[in-house]
N, C-alpha and C positions, 0 to 999 in steps of 0.2 A: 585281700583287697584286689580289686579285679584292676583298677588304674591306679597307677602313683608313680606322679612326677614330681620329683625330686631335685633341685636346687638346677633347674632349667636357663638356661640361658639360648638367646634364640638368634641370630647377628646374620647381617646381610652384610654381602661385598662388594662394591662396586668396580665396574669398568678398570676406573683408577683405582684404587687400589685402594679405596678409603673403606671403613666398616662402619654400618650402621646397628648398633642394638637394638631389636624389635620387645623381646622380652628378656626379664634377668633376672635372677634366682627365683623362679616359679615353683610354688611347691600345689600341689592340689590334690588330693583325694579323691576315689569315686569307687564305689562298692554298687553290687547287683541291688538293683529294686528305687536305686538311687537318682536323682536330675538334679545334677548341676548347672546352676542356672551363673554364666558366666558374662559379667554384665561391665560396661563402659564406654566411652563414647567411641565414634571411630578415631583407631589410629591409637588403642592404648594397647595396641597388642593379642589384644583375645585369638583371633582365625590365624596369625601365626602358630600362637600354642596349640588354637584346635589338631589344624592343621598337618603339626608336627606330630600328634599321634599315632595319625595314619602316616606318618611322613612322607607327607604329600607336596612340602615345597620343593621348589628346583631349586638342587644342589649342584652345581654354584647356580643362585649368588647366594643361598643360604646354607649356615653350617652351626654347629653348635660346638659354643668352645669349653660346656659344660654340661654338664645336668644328665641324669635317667628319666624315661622315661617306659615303665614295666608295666606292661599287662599280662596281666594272671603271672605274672615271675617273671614274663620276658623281656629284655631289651631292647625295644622296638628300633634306637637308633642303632646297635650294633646287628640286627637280624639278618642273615643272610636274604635277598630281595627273592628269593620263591617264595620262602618263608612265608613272607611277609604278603605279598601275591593271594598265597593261600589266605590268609588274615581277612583282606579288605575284601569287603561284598562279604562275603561271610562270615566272621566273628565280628568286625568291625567293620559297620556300615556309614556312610557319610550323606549328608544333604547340603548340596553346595549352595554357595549364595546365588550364584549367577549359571542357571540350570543351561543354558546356550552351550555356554563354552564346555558344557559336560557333556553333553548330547552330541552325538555323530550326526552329521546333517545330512550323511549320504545315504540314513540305514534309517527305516521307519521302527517306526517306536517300539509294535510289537518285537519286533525283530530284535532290535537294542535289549528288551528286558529278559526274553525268552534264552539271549544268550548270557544272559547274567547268572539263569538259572542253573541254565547247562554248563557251565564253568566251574561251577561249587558243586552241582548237586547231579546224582546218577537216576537221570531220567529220562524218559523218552521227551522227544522233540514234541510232540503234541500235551504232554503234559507240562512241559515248560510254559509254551504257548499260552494254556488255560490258566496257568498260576499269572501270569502277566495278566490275561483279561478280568481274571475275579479281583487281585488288586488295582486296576484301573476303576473298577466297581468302588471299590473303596474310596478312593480318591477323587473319583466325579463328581461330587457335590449336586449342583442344579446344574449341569451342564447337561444341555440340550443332545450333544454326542452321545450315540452309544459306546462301551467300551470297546466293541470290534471295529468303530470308527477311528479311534484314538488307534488304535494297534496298526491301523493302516496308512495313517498319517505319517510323515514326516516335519522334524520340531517344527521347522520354519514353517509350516501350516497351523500352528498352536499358537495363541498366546501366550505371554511368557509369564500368566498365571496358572496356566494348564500345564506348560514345560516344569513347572516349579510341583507341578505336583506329580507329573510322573518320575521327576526325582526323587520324591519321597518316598512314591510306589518302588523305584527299584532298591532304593535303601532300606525299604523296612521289610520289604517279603522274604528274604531268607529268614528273617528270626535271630539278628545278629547279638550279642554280648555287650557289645556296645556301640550307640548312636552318636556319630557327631552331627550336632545339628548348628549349623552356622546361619543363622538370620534366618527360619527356615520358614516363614511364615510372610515376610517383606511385601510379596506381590500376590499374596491373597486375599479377598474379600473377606469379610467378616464371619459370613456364614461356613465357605470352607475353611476358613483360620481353625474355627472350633471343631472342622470332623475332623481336623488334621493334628488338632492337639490330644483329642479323643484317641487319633491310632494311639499317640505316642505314649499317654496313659496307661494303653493297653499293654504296650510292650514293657511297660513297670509292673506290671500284674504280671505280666511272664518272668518277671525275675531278671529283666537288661535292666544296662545303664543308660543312661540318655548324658552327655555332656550340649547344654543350651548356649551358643553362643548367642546376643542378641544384646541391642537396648532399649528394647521393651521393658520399662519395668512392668508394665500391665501383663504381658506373657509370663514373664519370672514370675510373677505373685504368685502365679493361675499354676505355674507346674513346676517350679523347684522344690526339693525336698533339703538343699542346700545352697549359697551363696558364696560365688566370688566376686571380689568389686576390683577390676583392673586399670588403671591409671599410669600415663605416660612406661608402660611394660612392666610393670611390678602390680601383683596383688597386694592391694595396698588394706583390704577387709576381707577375710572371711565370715560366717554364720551357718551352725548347723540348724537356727532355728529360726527359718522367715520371717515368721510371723513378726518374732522378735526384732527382726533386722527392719524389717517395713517400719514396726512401730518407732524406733529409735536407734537408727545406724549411726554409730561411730564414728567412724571418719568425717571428714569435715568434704569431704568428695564425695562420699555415699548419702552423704546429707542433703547434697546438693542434685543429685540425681534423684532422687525421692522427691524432694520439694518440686523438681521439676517436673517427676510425674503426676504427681498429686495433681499441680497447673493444669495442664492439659488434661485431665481428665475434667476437669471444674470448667473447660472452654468446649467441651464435646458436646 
């Protein structure tokens, strides 16, 4: 099993001293060729648990007063931090919600992904360079920019439907083991929503995982290969079989998020 988290609890601390439970006993599964599509409204906890894969919340205020959490064997929250360094951008890749605050504003794009390259991988500087522009290729959709435009850019010259996809580009061109993808689709059009779900396809045929955080039931349909329904921090349904889950979810909250999609699809 390439992800397994195991009886997860996920707890914020405040100032005073008080502790808030984000998630708690989180169990999930995720094996290679795999998309878990991890689904609830905001504020049931999902992008803490994404989150904590990579373990990428700030500790304090966040700490966990339980749970494993092992990829490919290892204990990502006991990992010594080079470790773990070495992990992120190259076995485990991330697509944040909010590409801004990911992006260096003082360092143009090219620049940003070409050193992502160089970090993981033993290449020359011009070959880094051109793996950034053939992925910004990927990622451009109709975008009137050429990829050597984008590369010379700086974010805050982007929209932050363009920012949202050279996030994608720097998280999915190493070829990582496993994707987190948290809302990763939010602030794109229709037309790149679908090249963008196409990469992610792809990297299932390469044999990654993909973990979907989102509450798109329409995206989950379209690319989970399994289901978790999370609810005020507990998975409160799993499903290894969609289809099945679409047709007749369980829970009385999964029920309601379905019926809810259905809706808005029937108002489009």
């Amino acid at each position: 099993m390439l992800l397994s988290i195991q009886d997860l609890d996920v707890t914020y601390r405040g100032d005073d001293g008080e502790t808030v439970a984000a998630a708690a006993d989180v169990c999930l599964e995720l094996d290679r060729g795999e998309v878990l599509g991890v689904v609830g409204e905001s504020g049931s906890g999902k992008s803490s648990v994404a989150m904590s894969v990579a373990r990428l919340l700030p500790s304090p205020p966040a700490f966990y007063p339980k749970g494993r959490i092992l990829f490919d064997g290892e204990d990502i929250l006991t990992m010594p931090l080079p470790r773990l360094r070495r992990l992120r951008g190259s076995r485990i890749g991330v697509i944040f919600q909010d590409p801004m605050g990911s992006l260096s504003p003082l360092h143009r794009i090219g620049d940003q992904m070409a050193e992502a390259v160089l970090l993981h991988e033993r290449v020359s500087k011009a070959a880094a360079r051109e793996m950034a522009l053939e992925w910004l290729g990927k990622v451009r959709g109709g975008s009137a920019m050429e990829p050597e435009a984008w590369a010379r850019a700086y974010p805050y010259e982007l929209s932050g439907g363009m920012q949202q996809r050279v996030m994608i580009a720097m998280s999915l061109m190493l070829g990582p083991d496993l994707v987190i993808a948290d809302e990763p689709t939010t602030a794109l059009d229709v037309t790149v929503q679908a090249q963008v779900l196409r990469l992610m396809r792809d990297l299932r045929r390469d044999n990654s995982a993909v973990m979907l955080i989102t509450h798109d039931m329409g995206v989950t349909s379209q690319m989970a290969t399994k289901i978790a329904v999370m609810k005020d921090g507990r998975v409160v349904e799993t499903s290894d079989d969609p289809a099945a889950f679409f047709a007749g979810p369980a829970h009385p909250y999964s029920q309601a998020l379905v019926r809810e999609a259905r809706r808005m699809e029937l108002h489009q």
